[in-house]
N, C-alpha and C positions, 0 to 999 in steps of 0.2 A: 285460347280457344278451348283448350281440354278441361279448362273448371267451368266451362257457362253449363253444362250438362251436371256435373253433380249437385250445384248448387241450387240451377233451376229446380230440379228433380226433390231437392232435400226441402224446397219453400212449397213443392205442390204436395207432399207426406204432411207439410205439418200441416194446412188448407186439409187435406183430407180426415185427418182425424177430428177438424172441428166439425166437416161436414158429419161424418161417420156420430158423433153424437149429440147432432140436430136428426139426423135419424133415428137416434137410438130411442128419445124420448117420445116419436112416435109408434117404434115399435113394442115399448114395453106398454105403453096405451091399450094397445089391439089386441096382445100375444100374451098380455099379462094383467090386465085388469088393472094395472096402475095408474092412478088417475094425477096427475099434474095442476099443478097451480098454472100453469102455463100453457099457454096455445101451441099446438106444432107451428115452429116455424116455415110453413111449405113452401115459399115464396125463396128463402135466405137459403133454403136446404137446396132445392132446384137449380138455382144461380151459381151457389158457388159448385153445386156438386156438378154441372156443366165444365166449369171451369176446370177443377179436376181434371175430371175426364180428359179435356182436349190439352191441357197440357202436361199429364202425363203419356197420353199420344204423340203430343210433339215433342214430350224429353225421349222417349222411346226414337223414332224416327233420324231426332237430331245427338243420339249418343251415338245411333246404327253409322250415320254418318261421319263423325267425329273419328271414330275408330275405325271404321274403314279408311278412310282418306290418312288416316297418320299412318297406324300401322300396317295396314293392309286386306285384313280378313278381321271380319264380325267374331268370331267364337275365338279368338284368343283371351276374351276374359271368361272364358269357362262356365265359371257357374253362374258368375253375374247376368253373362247374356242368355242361359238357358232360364232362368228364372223370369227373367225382365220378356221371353217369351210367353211364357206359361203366365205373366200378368198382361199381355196383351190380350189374352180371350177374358179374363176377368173384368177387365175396362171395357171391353166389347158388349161384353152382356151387362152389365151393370148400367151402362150406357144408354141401350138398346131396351132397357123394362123400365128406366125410368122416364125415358122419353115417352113411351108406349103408355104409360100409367098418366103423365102428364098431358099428355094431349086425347085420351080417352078417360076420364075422371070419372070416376062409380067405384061402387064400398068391392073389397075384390078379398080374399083370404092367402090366393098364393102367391099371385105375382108378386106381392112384396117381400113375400120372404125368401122367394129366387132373389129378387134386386138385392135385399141385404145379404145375403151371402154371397154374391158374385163380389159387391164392394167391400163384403170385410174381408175374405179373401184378399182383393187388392191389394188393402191396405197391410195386409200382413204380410204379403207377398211384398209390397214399398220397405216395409221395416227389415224384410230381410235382405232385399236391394241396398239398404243403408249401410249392412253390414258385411256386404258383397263388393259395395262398390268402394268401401273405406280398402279393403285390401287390393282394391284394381289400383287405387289412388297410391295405397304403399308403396305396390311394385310396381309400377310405371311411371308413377310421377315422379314418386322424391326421390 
């Protein structure tokens, strides 16, 4: 039961970094004058970056759980859980502008660069989750 969380957790990081650039290549479009052979993917970027979101929400939710129920109190893995906090308002908002953007469509200048900052945030905040939660896995598991 204590590896369905890092593993689920380690397959929605690498899902996010493809989302993060299908994103990229429409930011550098807008914010850079870089022009693509390529269409923004908006549809694939949307879907999966949904997906993301909600299951980095339920690896969050279901680590809180995990580790409550075995060992007993959430903040015994220190930095992993204050960080895996401070990416819950990341996923929040990131969440929260692109659903806003997606179901109100019109040419916009900031809301997308709040959205990609809340989500590369995440994602940098996920990578150092990886590196957090490899030493949760040292000293508790093995």
């Amino acid at each position: 039961m204590l590896w369905i969380h890092p593993l689920f957790q380690f397959m929605t990081a690498i899902l996010s970094l493809y989302v993060l650039s299908l994103g990229f290549v429409r930011f550098k479009a807008n914010h850079f004058s870089f022009k693509s052979n390529t269409a923004f993917p908006w549809q694939e970027h949307v879907k999966y970056g949904k997906f993301v979101h909600i299951f980095w929400m339920s690896g969050l939710v279901l680590g809180l759980y995990v580790v409550g129920s075995t060992w007993g109190q959430n903040g015994i893995t220190a930095t992993h859980y204050w960080v895996g906090q401070s990416m819950m308002l990341c996923i929040g908002g990131g969440y929260a502008t692109g659903w806003f953007m997606d179901n109100n469509k019109q040419e916009r200048r900031y809301l997308p660069i709040a959205h990609a900052i809340f989500n590369t945030m995440a994602v940098f905040l996920a990578l150092i989750q990886m590196g957090t939660g490899f030493m949760v896995i040292r000293e508790f598991l093995l």
